[in-house]
N, C-alpha and C positions, 0 to 999 in steps of 0.2 A: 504494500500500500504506500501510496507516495505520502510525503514527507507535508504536503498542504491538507489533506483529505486525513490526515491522522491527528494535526493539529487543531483541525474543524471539528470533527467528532469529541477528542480530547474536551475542549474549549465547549462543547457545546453539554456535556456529560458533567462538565461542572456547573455549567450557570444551572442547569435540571437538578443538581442536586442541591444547591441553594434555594430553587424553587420549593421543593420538597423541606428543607429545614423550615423553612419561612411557613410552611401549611401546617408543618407540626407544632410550631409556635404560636399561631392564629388557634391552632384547634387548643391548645392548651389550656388557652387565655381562657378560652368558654368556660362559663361558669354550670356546670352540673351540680346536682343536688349536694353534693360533698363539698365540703371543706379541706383545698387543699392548695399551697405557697403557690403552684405555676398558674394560680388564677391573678394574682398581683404582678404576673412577670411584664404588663406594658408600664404600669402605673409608674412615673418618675414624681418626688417630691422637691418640693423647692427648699434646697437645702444651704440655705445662706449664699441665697442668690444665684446657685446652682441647680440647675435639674437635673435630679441623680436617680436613678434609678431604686425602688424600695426595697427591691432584692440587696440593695449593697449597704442599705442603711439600718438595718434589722434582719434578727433570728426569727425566724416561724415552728412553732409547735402545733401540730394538729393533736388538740385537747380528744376531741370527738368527732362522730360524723361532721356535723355544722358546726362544731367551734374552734375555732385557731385562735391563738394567741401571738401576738407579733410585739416581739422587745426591743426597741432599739437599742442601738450599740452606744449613742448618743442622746441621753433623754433631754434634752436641747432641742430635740428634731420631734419630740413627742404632740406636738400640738399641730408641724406641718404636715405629717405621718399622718392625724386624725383629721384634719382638714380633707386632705387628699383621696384617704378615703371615700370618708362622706360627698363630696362630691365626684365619684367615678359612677360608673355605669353598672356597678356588681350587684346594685342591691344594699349595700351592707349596710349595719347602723352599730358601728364602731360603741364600745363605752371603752374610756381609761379613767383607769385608777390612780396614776401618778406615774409609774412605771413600767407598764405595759397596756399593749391596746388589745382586750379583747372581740372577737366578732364573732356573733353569732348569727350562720348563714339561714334566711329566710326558708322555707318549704317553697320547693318552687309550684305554679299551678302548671294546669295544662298547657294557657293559654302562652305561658312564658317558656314553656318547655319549646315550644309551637317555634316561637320567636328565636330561642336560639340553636333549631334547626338548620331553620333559615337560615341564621349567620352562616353558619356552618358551611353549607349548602353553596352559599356566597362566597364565602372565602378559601371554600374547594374549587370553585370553580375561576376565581382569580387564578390560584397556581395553576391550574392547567391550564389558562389563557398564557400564562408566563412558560408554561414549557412550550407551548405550543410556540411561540414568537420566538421561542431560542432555537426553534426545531429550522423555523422556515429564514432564520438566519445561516445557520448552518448547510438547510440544502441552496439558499443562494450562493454561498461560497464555493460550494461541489460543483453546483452548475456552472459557475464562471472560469472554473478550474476544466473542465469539459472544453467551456468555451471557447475558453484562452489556450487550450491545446496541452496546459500539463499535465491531463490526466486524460486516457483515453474513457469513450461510454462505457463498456466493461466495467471498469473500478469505480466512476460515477456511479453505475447500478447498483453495484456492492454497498458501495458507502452509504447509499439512499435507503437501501433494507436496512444497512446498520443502525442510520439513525430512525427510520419507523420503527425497529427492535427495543432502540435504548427510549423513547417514548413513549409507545408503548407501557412499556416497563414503569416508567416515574407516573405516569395516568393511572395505571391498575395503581399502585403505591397508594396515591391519593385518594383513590375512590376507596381504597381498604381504611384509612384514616378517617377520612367522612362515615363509613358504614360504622367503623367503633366508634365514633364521638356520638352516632346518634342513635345507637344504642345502651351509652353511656346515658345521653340524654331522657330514653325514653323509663329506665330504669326507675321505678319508683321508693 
């Protein structure tokens, strides 16, 4: 295989598998009936005039199903942590004590269950729009490579099944991630 049509595949095998992190991060975020840290993993606090991350700013204990407990490491940071909170989209209604914020995750209903299928549904189907644009960048390079005479149609056809093969591959991926999150989600 020539040395452009290996690099194309290469190059196109990573941005898909970027796409793919990026889905398992989106589906994370999703809030299911459980109480568990990777639902906090977009949420950034303004941390003395920084947006940091609240993964980097506090410990998380999952007390029980629905309750976590979240300690920062700086209780300075205790009131932006509980602000932040309360205003995200989880649901949550934070109470702290002084030195820790606990939360206790709501029952989710039907109609919200419903709702963050959808998401879900949504933001499977962004990644695959993203693999899919990495696919047909990739076969433009194969084809100009054809074009332009450094690779004969033969290895152009090769490389064109390879990359249907490796997409293929990162779509099933995805769709297997969307079928557990909304099985997660239907879980009562």
């Amino acid at each position: 295989m020539s040395e452009v049509v290996e690099m194309a595949l290469m190059e196109a095998e990573e941005k898909m598998d970027k796409a793919l992190e990026v889905a398992r991060d989106d589906m994370s975020s999703i809030r299911t009936g459980r109480a568990h840290p990777g639902m906090f993993s977009r949420l950034e606090v303004d941390y003395y005039g920084a947006a940091t991350p609240l993964q980097q700013l506090a410990s998380f204990t999952v007390q029980d199903a629905r309750t976590l407990l979240i300690t920062p490491y700086d209780k300075g940071s205790l009131r932006e942590i509980e602000k932040t909170l309360r205003d995200s989209d989880l649901g949550a209604n934070p109470s702290n004590d002084g030195n820790a914020i606990r939360i206790v995750m709501p029952q989710l209903t039907e109609e919200r269950r419903r709702e963050y299928i959808k998401l879900a549904h949504s933001k499977g189907e962004d990644a695959k729009i993203s693999v899919r644009h990495v696919r047909r960048h990739a076969k433009d390079q194969i084809d100009k490579a054809v074009k332009d005479g450094e690779i004969g149609e033969d290895e152009g056809t090769r490389a064109e099944k390879e990359l249907e093969a490796l997409t293929k591959s990162r779509v099933d991926t995805i769709d297997e991630i969307l079928k557990s999150k909304e099985t997660e989600l239907l879980e009562v």
